[in-house]
N, C-alpha and C positions, 0 to 999 in steps of 0.2 A: 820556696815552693815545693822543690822535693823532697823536706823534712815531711811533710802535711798527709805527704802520700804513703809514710807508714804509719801515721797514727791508727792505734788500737782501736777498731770499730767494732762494740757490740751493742745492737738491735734488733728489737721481734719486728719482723715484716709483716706477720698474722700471726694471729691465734684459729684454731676451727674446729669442728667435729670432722676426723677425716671419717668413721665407722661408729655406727650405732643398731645394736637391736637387743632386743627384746622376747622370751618366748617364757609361753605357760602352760605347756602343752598338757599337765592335767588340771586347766579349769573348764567349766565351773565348780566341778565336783570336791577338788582338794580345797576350794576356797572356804569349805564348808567344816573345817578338820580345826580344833580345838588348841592343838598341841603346839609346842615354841619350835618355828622353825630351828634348823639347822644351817649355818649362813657360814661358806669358805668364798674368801677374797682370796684371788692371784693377780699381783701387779709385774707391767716388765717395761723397758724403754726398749724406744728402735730410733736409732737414727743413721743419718743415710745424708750424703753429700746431692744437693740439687746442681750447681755451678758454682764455678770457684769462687768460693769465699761466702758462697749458701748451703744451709742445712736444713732437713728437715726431723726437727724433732718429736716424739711420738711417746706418750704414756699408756700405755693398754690397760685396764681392768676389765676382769670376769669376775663376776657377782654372782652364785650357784645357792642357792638358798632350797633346801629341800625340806621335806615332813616324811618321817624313815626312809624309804629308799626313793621315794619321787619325787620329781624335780615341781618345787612349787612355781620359782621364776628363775633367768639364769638371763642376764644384763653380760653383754661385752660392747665395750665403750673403747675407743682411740680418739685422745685428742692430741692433736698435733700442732704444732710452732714451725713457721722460718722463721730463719736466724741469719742476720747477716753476722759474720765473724770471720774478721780481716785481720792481718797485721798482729799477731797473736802469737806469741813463742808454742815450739810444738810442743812442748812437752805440758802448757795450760792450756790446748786446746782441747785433752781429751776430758779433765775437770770441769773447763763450762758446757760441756755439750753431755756431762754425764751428771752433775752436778745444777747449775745454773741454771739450764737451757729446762729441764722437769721442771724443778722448783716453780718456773714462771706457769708452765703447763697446768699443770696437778692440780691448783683450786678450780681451773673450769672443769677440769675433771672429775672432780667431787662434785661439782653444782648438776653437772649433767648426770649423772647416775642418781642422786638423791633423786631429783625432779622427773628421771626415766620410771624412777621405782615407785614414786609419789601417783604419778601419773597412770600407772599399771594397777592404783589402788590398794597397796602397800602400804605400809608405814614407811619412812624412807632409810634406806640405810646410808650413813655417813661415814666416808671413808676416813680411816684414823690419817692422821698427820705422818709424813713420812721423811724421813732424814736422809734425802738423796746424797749426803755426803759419805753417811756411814755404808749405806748400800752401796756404795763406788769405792770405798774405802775396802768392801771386802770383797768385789768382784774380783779387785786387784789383787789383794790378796792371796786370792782362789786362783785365781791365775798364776799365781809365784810359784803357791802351792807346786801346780799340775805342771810344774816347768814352761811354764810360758813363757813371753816375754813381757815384763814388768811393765812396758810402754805399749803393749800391745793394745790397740784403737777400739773403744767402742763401736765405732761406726759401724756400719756394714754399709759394702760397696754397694753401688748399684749395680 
């Protein structure tokens, strides 16, 4: 029976929209304007310990889409995961939760910003595909880089 109690547990408890909005602050007037917008995506993770052996993971996109210098729309979207993640060596705790834990996140989080932007009477923009491995692959990296330390935690405390 005590063997059972370290087995490696990982489960999404939820998926959700933690944050969502939307602004256009110059319509109706720019919706009138001819020209191909101008459209910067910034993507980040946040995650953050709820109770031991719970996480809460987090994928953020801003969606800034402008016509020369005015902001046509500008979408920031948070979709977030628990995660139960038990029984797990530390040193691959901070790959599923930087790695794994997105990957499951990220398609509702494209479906939500398409349909935020569809909705807003847009065409929709669809977020490209993203390879949470290679972006954890060079956070780490970057962290080597700047003398960090190599094992040093995604997470952020609460």
């Amino acid at each position: 029976m005590a063997d059972q109690d370290k087995t490696p547990v990982f489960q999404i408890q939820r998926i959700y929209v933690k944050d969502l909005s939307l602004e256009q602050p110059n319509s109706p007037q720019i919706l009138l304007e001819q020209e191909q917008p101008q459209v910067d995506i910034n993507l980040g993770l946040e995650a953050q310990p709820i109770t031991d052996g719970i996480f809460e993971v987090a994928v953020v996109a801003t969606v800034h889409t402008k016509l020369k210098d005015k902001t046509l729309f500008l979408v920031e979207a948070k979709q977030a995961g628990i995660f139960e993640i038990r029984n797990i060596p530390e040193e691959q705790l901070n790959p599923i939760i930087g790695i794994a834990c997105p990957q499951i996140v990220y398609p509702y989080l494209r479906a939500v910003v398409a349909d935020m932007i569809s909705r807003a009477g847009f065409p929709p923009v669809h977020l490209a595909e993203v390879n949470f491995q290679a972006m954890y692959e060079a956070q780490q990296q970057q962290q080597q880089a700047q003398g960090a330390n190599g094992g040093s935690p995604i997470i952020t405390k609460a």
